[in-house]
C-alpha positions in Angstrom: 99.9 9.3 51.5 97.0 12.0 51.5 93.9 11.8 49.2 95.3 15.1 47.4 98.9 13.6 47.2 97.7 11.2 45.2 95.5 12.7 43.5 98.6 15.3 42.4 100.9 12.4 41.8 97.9 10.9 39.4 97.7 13.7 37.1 101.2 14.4 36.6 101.5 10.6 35.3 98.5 11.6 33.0 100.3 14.7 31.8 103.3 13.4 31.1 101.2 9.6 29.5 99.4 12.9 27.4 102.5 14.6 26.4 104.1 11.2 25.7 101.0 10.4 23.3 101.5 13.7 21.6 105.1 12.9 21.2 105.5 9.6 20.0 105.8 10.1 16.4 109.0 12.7 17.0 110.3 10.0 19.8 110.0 7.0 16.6 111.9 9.7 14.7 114.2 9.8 17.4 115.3 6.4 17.8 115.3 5.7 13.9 117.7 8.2 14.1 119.7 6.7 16.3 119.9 3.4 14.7 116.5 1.7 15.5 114.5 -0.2 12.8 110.5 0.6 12.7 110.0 -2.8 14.9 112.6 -2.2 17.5 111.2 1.8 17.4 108.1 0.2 18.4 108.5 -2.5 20.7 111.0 0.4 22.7 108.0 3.0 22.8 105.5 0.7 23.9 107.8 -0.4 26.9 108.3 3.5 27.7 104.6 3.9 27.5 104.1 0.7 29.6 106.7 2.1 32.3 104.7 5.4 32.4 101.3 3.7 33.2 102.8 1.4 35.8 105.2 3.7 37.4 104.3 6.5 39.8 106.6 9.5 38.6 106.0 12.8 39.9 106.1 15.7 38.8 108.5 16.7 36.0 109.5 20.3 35.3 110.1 19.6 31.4 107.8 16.4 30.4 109.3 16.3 26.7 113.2 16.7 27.6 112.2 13.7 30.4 110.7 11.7 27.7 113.9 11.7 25.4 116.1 11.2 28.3 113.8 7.9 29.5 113.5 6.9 26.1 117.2 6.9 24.7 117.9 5.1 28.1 115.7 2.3 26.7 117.2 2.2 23.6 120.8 1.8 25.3 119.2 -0.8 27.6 117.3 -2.7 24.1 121.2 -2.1 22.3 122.7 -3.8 24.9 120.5 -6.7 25.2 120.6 -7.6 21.4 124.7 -7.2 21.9 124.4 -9.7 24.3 122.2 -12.4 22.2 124.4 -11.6 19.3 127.4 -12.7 21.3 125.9 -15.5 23.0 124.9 -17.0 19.3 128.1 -16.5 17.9 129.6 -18.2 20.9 127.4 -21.0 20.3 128.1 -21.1 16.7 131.9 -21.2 17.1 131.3 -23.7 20.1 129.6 -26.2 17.6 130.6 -25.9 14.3 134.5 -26.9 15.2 136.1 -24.4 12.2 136.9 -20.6 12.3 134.5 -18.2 10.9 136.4 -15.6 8.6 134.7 -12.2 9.1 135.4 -8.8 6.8 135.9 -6.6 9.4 136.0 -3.2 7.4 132.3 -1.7 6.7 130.9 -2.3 3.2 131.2 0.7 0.7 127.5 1.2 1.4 127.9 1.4 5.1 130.8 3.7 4.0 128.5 6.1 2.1 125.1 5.7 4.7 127.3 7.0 7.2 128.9 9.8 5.3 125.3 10.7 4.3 124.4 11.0 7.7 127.6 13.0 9.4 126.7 15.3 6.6 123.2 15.4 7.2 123.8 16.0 11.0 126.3 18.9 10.2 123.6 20.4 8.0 121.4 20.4 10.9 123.9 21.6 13.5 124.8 24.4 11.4 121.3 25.5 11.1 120.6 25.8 14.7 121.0 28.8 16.6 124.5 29.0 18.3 123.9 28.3 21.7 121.7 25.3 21.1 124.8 24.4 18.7 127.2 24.8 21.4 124.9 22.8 24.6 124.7 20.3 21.9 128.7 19.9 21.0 129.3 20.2 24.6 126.9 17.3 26.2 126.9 14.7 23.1 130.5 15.1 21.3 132.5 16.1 24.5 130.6 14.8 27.0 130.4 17.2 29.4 127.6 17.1 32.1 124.7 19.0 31.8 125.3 20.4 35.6 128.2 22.1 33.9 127.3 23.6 31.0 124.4 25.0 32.9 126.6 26.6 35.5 128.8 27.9 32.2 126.4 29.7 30.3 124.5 31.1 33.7 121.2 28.9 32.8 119.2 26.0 34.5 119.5 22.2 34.0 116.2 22.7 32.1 116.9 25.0 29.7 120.0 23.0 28.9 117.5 20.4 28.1 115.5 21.8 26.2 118.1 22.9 23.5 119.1 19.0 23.6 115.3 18.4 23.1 115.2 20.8 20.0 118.3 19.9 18.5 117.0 16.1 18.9 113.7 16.9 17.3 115.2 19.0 14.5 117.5 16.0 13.6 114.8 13.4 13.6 112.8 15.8 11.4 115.4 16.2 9.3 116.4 12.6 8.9 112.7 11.4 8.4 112.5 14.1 5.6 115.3 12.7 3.9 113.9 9.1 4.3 111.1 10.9 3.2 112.2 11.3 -0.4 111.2 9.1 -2.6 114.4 8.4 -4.3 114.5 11.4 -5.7 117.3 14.4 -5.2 118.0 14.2 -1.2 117.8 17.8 -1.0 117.8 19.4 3.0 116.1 22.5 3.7 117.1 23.4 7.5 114.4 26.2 8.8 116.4 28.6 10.1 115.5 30.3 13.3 113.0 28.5 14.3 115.0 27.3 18.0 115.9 30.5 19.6 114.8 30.6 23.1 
C-alpha cells in the first residue's frame, strides 16, 4: 500500500471517528429508542467508537446513514448476547432448583400502555414526515423490503434511500427524547413539519 493510500484511507477513518463524535448524542437517542437503557446505550457506543479507531474503513459515501447502520448492528449483536445469558440463567435455575417456575406470560398493564404510548408516538412522527421519507420508511422497516429495491422503484440511489431512513431515525429519537424530556407534565408532541424534504 502507497504512502498516499494510506494516508487517504487515514482521513476517511478520521472523518467518519469526527462525524461519529458529532453524532453520538442522536445515536444514544437512537438506541434508547429502540429499547436500550442509558448503560447499555453507552457500553454499545463506545464499542462502535472502539471499532472505528481500530478498523481501517474506507471511504464512505454517507458517514451518518453508515453510522446508524453499524450501530443498530451492534445493538442486535448486544440483544442477542443478553438473550443468550438470560437463557443460559434460566436454564441453570430450572436445572437446580428441582420445581417449575410459574411465569405470567401476558405483559403488565403498564407494558400495555408504554407500548401504546409509543406506537402512537411513532405514528405521530411518521405522519409528520414528508411522504416519500414516509413511504422508504414503511417499505424498508414494516415490510421489509431491501433498500436495492426501493431504490430502483422510486428511480433514486441506495444513498438517498438512506438518508430518509437516517432522517426518519433522527426525527424519532428526537421525538422520543422530547417526550422523556417532559418532566411529568402533559406529554404533548410537536412534529416540525417540513423540515425533511430532500
Amino acid at each position: 500500500m502507497s504512502e498516499d493510500e494510506r494516508d487517504g484511507q487515514s482521513l476517511a477513518g478520521g472523518g467518519l471517528v469526527r462525524t461519529f463524535t458529532e453524532s453520538r448524542s442522536a445515536l444514544s437517542r437512537y438506541l434508547s429508542l429502540r429499547g436500550a437503557t442509558a448503560d447499555e446505550a453507552e457500553d454499545i457506543l463506545q464499542e462502535v467508537h472502539l471499532k472505528l479507531l481500530e478498523e481501517r474503513i474506507g471511504p464512505v459515501a454517507e458517514p451518518r446513514a453508515y453510522l446508524y447502520r453499524m450501530t443498530n448492528n451492534h445493538f442486535l449483536g448486544w440483544r442477542r448476547t443478553a438473550g443468550r445469558r438470560v437463557r443460559r440463567e434460566e436454564d441453570w435455575v430450572d436445572a437446580h432448583s428441582g420445581e417449575e417456575r410459574e411465569i405470567d406470560e401476558r405483559p403488565s398493564v403498564e407494558a400495555h400502555l408504554i407500548a401504546r404510548e409509543q406506537l402512537a408516538l411513532l405514528q405521530r412522527v411518521l405522519d409528520g414526515l414528508p411522504e416519500r421519507t414516509r413511504t422508504i420508511f414503511r417499505r424498508f422497516r414494516i415490510d421489509g423490503e431491501p433498500q436495492r429495491r426501493i431504490a430502483a422503484d422510486l428511480g433514486i440511489s441506495v444513498s438517498a434511500v438512506e438518508k430518509h431512513l437516517a432522517r426518519a431515525y433522527e426525527a424519532i429519537a428526537a421525538a422520543k427524547f422530547r417526550l422523556d424530556g417532559d418532566d411529568g407534565g402533559s406529554r404533548h408532541l410537536r412534529i416540525e413539519r417540513g423540515r425533511h424534504d430532500i
